[in-house]
C-alpha positions, 0 to 999 in steps of 0.5 A: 160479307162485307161490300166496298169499293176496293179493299187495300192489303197494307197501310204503308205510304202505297196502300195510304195513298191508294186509298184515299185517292180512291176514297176522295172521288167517292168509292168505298174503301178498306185497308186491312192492317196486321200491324197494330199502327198503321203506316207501315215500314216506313212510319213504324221501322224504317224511314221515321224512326231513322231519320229521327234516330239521326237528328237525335243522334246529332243534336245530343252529340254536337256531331259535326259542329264540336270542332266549330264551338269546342264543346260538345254535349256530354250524357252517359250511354245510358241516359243517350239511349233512353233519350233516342228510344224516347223521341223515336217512338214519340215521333213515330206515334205522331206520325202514325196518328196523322195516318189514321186521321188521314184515313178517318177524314176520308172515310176509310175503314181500318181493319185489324188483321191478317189478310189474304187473297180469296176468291175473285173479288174477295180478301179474307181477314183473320183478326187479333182474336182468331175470328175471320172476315170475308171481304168482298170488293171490285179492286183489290191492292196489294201493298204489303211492302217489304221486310229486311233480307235475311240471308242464311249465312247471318246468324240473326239469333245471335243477340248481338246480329241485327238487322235494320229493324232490330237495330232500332231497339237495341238497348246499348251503343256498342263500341264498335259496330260493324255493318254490313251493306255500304247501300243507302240503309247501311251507310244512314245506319253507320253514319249514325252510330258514328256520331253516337261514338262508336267505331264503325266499319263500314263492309260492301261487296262492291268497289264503291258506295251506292253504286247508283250515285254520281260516282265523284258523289260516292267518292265524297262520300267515302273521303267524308266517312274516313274523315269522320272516323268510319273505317270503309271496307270495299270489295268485300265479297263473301263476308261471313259471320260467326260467333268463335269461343264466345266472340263475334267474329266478322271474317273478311275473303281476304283473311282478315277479322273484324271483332265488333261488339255488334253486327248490322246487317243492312244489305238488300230487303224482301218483299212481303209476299209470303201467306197472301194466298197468291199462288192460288189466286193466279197473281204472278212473281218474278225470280226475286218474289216481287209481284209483276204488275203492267204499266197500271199496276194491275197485276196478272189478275185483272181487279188486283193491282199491286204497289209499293215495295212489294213489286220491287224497286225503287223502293222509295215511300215517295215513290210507292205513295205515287205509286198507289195513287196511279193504281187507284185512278186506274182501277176506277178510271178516275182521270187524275194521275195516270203516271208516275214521275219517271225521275224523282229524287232520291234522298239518303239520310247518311250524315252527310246528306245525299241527295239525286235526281235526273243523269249522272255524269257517268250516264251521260257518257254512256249515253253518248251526250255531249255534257258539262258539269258545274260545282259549288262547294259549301266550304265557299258558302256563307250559310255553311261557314256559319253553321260550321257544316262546309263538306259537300257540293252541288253538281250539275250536270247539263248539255253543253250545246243548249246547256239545258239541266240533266241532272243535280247530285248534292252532298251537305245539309238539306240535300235532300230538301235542296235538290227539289230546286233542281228537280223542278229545272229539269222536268220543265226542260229548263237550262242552268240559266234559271238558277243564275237569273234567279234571286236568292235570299243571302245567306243560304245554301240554295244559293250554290245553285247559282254558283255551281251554273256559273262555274258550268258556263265557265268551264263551257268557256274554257276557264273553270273554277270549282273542279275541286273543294279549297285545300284549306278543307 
């Protein structure tokens, strides 16, 4: 047996965290690992390699900038792929790299292998050649994140059904893709393949894109994807899947028949729960699998906490890092952080970026508050004219008796960069009159802020001016 502090089950961005937060005020820590680089999903098969995949996909392409210069990069399907693979992978192994640096410079123990939840105070580890580890520890975390769903009406051993893991490795870009799921993965994923050249139909069961966003945001964004060649399918509850006389078939409710090349589905994730030994520990799940913890993190057993995706939404990495490093200062009474942000960002990597925090229009009626909204498009912006990248805005939502900042919702370049401006007004309590009393260097796209707090004073005194982008775009 062997003595620590805590032992952490999962090295993704939660259990990473945890870990060293834990190990930074001096305890003993191990993570236990089954997957040969740590970092989890979001460093091995989700939000890196994506993300990667989308800029790589629109520098070898000149996606969204052809029109600016007429010309675009030319490469055969072959070399294109072998070329996303390549600076994928590359970029994944850095960053998993800088994880077990991390982990090193803290003088945490990474062990390889499967672990589950023993005794009290004990996980134990099967490793890679079959022989077993007793650990014994007085915190344990559970941060094993989550995997994609797979519902049973998918055929996902059709060679050609993929999921967003799947995808990633896919030897060919297909003609014509369709995917399934109009959420944040889903539409990254059809964006992507969209600025690679294939035909996208986008499917969703609901009535509009990300249904969480600003709804004026989700509208945008579905104009913007049928601008840029993306066929978006709404309402499209029961789609089937199936393989008829050797063809893939996408079969709609209202009878009508998508034939792709390749399907992706992208609709919704599942918590890694599964051979944790949690039954017999006496750790508690809700209806959907997810492990139930307090407002600490500790689970229904006291000294196991949990965190990350494996507890549920937001499922965000940041949000799960936040996440594991609460837990640690609660388990050892370590008076550091003691919450989590109640509102971060949210950032989806679609082409065009979204990005969100705070109200949306919508909640603010909901709630009752007496609100305004200010807008400034990026086709009236110079740093966007200049890169030939002018969809989106930035909208502000703000009360209108103190005019204090309630929310910020982005489309366009670096919304997911831009809207951490915004995120920091609205924590302070501060109104839309720090962004018009602040200086901001000329040309940039921070500089909408500005623009977007003025046209909402505007619209307070009766004379709006940005309800709507030029009709030149």
């Amino acid at each position: 047996m062997v003595d620590f502090d805590m032992v952490v089950i999962g090295s993704g961005p939660a259990g990473e965290k945890a870990a060293a937060q834990a190990a930074y005020f001096g305890k003993r820590v191990a993570i236990v690992e089954r997957a040969e680089r740590p970092g989890g999903a979001p460093v091995n098969t989700g939000g890196i390699p994506t993300k990667t995949l989308r800029e790589t996909a629109q520098y070898l392409t000149g996606f969204r900038r052809r029109e600016v210069y007429g010309v675009g990069i030319g490469l055969g399907a072959e070399v294109t792929v072998e070329l996303l693979h390549a600076r994928s992978a590359e970029v994944s192994e850095l960053i998993g790299e800088a994880v077990v640096r991390n982990l090193d410079r803290h003088g945490i123990r990474l062990i390889h292998g499967e672990g589950t939840v023993g005794a009290p105070g004990t996980v134990n580890v099967t490793t890679p050649d079959g022989s077993s580890r007793l650990l014994s520890a007085d915190v344990v975390l559970i941060a094993t994140g989550s995997r994609p769903f797979h519902p049973p009406t998918i055929p996902f051993d059709d060679p050609d059904v993929h999921d967003s893991e799947s995808i990633l490795l896919a030897e060919t870009i297909p003609g014509r893709l369709a995917v399934i799921g109009g959420g944040p993965v889903g539409s990254e994923y059809a964006s992507i393949f969209t600025a690679l050249g294939s035909k996208v139909t986008l499917i969703d069961a609901g009535d509009r894109l990300m249904p969480f966003l600003d709804a004026e945001i989700s509208d945008l964004v579905f104009t913007i994807f049928g601008r840029e060649g993306m066929d978006v399918i709404l309402g499209s509850t029961g789609t089937r899947v199936e393989r008829s006389q050797g063809v893939l078939q996408v079969l709609l409710p209202d009878g009508r028949i998508v034939l792709p090349d390749k399907v992706l589905f992208a609709a919704g994730r599942s918590p890694n729960t599964d051979g944790l030994g949690l039954a017999d520990a006496g750790i508690g799940l809700d209806e959907r699998g997810h492990i139930v913890v307090d407002a600490n993190y500790q689970t229904t057993v006291p000294g196991i906490y949990a965190a990350g995706d494996v507890i549920g939404p937001a499922a965000l990495a940041s949000v799960s890092a936040e996440q594991g490093r609460v837990a640690a200062c609660h388990a050892f009474d370590i008076p550091f952080k003691q919450t989590v942000d109640p509102s971060p960002p949210f950032g989806v990597y679609s082409i065009p970026e979204i990005a969100q925090m705070g109200l949306t229009e919508e909640a603010a009626v909901k709630s009752g508050i007496d609100h305004e909204v200010g807008r400034s498009w990026f086709s009236d912006n110079p740093r966007s004219r200049i890169a030939g990248v002018t969809d989106g805005l930035i909208k502000l939502v703000f009360r209108r008796d103190d005019r204090r900042l309630l929310g910020v919702h982005i489309v366009g370049e670096e919304a997911a960069e831009l809207v951490h401006q915004g995120q920091a007004v609205v924590q302070a309590g501060e109104t839309i009159d720090r962004f018009i009393h602040s200086t901001y260097n000329i040309p940039t796209r921070s500089e909408a802020y500005k623009y977007a707090a003025y046209d909402g004073l505007q619209r307070l005194s009766g004379h709006p001016v940005g309800a709507a982008p030029p009709t030149s775009e």
